[in-house]
Structure formats: structure tokens, C-alpha cells
C-alpha positions as CSV (number, residue, x, y, z in Angstrom):
1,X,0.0,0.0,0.0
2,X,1.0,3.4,-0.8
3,X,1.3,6.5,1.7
4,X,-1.4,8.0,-0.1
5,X,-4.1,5.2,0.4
6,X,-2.9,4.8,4.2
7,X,-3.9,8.8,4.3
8,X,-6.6,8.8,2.8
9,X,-8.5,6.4,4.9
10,X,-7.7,8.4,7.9
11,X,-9.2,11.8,7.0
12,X,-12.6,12.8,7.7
13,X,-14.7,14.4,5.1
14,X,-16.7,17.3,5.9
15,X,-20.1,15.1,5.5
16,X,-18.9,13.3,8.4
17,X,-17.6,16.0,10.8
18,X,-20.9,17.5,10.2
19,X,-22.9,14.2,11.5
20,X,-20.0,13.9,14.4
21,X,-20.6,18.1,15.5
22,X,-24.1,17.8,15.1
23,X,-24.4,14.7,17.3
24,X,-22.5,16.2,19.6
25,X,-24.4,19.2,20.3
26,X,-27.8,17.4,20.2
27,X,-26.1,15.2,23.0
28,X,-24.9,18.2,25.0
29,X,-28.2,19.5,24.6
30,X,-30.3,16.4,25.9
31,X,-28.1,16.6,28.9
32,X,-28.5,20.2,30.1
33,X,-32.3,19.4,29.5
34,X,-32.4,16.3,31.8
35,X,-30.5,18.6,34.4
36,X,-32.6,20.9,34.2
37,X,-35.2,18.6,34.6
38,X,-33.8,17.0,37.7
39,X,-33.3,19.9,39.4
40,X,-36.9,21.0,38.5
41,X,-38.3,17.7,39.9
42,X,-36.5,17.9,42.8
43,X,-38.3,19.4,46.1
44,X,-37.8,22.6,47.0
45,X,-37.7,23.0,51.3
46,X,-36.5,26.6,52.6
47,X,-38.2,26.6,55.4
48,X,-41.3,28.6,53.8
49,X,-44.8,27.3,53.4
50,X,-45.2,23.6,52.4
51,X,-42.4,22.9,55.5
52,X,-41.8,24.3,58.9
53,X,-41.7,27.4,59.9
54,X,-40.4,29.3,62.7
55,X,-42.2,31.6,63.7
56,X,-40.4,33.1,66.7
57,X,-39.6,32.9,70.4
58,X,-42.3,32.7,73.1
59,X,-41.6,35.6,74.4
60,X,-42.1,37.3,71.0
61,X,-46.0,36.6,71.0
62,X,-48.2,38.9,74.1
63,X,-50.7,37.0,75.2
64,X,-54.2,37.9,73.4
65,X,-52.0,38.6,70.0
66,X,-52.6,37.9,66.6
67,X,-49.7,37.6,64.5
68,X,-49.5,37.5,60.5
69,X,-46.3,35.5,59.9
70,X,-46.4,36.5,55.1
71,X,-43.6,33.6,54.7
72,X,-46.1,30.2,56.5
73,X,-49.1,31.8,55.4
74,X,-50.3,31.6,58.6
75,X,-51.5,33.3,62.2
76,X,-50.3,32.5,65.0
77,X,-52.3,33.3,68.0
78,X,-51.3,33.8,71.7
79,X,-54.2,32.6,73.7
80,X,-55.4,34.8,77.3
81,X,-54.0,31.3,78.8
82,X,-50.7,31.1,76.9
83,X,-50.9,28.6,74.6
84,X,-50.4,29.0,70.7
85,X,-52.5,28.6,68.3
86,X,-51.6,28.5,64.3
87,X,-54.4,29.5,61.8
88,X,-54.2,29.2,57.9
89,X,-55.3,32.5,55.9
90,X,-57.1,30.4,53.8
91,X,-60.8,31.0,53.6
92,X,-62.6,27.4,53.8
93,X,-65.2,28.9,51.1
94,X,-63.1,29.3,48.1
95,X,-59.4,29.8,49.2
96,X,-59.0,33.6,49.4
97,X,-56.3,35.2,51.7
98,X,-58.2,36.4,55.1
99,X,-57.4,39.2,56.6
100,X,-57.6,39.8,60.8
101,X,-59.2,43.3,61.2
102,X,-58.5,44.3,64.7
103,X,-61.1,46.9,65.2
104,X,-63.4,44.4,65.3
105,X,-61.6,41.7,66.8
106,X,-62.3,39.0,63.8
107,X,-61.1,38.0,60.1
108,X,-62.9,39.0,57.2
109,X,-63.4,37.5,54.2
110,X,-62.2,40.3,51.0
111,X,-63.9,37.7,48.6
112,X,-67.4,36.9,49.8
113,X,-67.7,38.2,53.3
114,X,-67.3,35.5,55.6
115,X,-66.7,36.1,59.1
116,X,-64.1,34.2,61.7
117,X,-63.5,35.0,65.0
118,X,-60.2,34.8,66.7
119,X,-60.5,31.5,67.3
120,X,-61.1,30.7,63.4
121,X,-65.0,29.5,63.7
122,X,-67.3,30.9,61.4
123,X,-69.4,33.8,62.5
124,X,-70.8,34.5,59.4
125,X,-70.8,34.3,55.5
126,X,-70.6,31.4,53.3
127,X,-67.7,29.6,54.5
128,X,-69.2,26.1,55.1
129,X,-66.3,25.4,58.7
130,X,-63.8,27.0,60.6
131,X,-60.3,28.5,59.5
132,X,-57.6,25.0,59.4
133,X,-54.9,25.1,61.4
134,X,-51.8,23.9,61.5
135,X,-50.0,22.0,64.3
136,X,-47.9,23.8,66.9
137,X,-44.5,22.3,68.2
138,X,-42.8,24.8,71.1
139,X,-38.6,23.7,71.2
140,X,-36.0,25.4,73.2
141,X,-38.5,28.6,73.6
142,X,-39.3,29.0,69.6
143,X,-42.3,28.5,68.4
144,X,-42.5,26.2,65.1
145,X,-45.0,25.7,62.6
146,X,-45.7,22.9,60.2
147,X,-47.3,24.6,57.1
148,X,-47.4,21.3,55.4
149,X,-49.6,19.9,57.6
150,X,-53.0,21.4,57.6
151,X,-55.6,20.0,59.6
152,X,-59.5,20.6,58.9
153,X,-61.7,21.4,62.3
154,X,-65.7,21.2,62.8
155,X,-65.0,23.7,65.9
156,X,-62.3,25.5,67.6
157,X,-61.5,22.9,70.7
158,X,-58.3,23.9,73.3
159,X,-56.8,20.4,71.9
160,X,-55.8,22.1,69.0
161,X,-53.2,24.6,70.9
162,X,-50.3,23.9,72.1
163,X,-48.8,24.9,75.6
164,X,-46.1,27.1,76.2
């Protein structure tokens, strides 16, 4: 065999460094999107709603308070006795955000006008049961709320706070 035939068989034409570059980048492209993919699958947990939440120390909360804590979506209230008491701002009717209006002691409905009192029982309006809550865990003097646990409620009951 000649030099020439031995150098011949060893170049690449254009046609196929084409197919090979192509390949390439359509590989390099179906692997970004499957890591993208994974990392958009993959649970997100920063210690906002969905997880828990703290919500502050004891000491934090006067007794008789209602406090909006924007990041759990939540209330917590301070009962006369102590105890703690977490409240979704989720109307039961249709899901709007409920406000607590403190000139009149209770949380109003911006959507259809139901009515809750501090507790979260329905005083008025179309809201078929009481404001859910969430359950209350007290560690070290914090006060911790897990957002990803709401819990449905015929009635407010004291079972459903948690002691200082």
C-alpha cells in the first residue's frame, strides 16, 4: 500500500464531521435538558410554606395577639392562657387570603364576606367550617409551625393549641 491510500483512509470528510458536530451538540443538549429537569423535579424545602416554619420565640407573642407570619401563610395566636395557636389565611369557602381586622376583633373575608373569630370559627358568611390550622410544636423557647400539615376542624376545641 502506498502512503497515499494509508492517508486517505484516515481523513474525515466534511459530511462526516458535520454528522459527528451535530451529534454532539444534540447530545450536549439532551443533557443540560435532563439537568434541568432533575433539578426542577426535585423538592424545593426553605423553610417557607409547604415545611416548617419558625415563627419566633415565646416571648415574641403577648398574650391575646394575633400575628400574620407573610412567609407560612399563617397566624399565629397567643391565647389569654398562653398557649399557641396556628391559623391558615385560607378561607374554607373558596381559598381567598383572610385578613384579621382588629377593630373588630375578627377575620374578614375580602372575597365573599365571611366572618371568623379569633379563634377561626365561622361567624358569618358562606364559609361552610372554621379557619384549618396547623400543628404547633414549642422547642428550646421557639415556636415552630408545620405549614405542610394542615388539619381541617368542625369547631375550635383547646386540643388544637399547644402549651407554652
Amino acid at each position: 500500500m502506498s502512503t497515499e491510500n494509508k492517508n486517505s483512509e484516515k481523513n474525515i470528510t466534511r459530511r462526516d464531521f458535520l454528522g459527528i458536530s451535530w451529534a454532539a451538540m444534540t447530545a450536549l443538549l439532551g443533557a443540560e435538558a435532563a439537568g434541568l429537569m432533575f433539578r426542577y423535579i426535585q423538592p424545593v424545602n426553605t423553610g417557607g410554606f409547604g415545611g416548617i416554619v419558625r415563627a419566633g420565640k415565646v416571648d415574641d407573642f403577648q398574650r391575646g395577639s394575633i400575628t400574620l407570619n407573610q412567609a407560612g401563610r399563617f397566624y399565629v395566636v397567643r391565647m389569654e392562657d398562653g398557649s399557641f395557636l396556628a391559623i391558615w389565611q385560607k378561607c374554607t369557602h373558596l381559598g381567598c387570603s383572610v385578613p384579621f381586622v382588629e377593630a373588630e376583633d375578627q377575620f374578614h373575608c375580602p372575597c365573599h364576606g365571611s366572618l371568623y373569630n379569633r379563634n377561626g370559627d365561622v361567624m358569618g358568611g358562606p364559609a361552610p367550617r372554621p379557619l384549618d390550622f396547623f400543628p404547633v410544636e414549642i422547642k428550646d423557647g421557639e415556636v415552630f409551625v408545620d405549614t405542610g400539615n394542615p388539619k381541617q376542624r368542625t369547631k375550635y376545641d383547646p386540643s388544637q393549641t399547644t402549651k407554652a
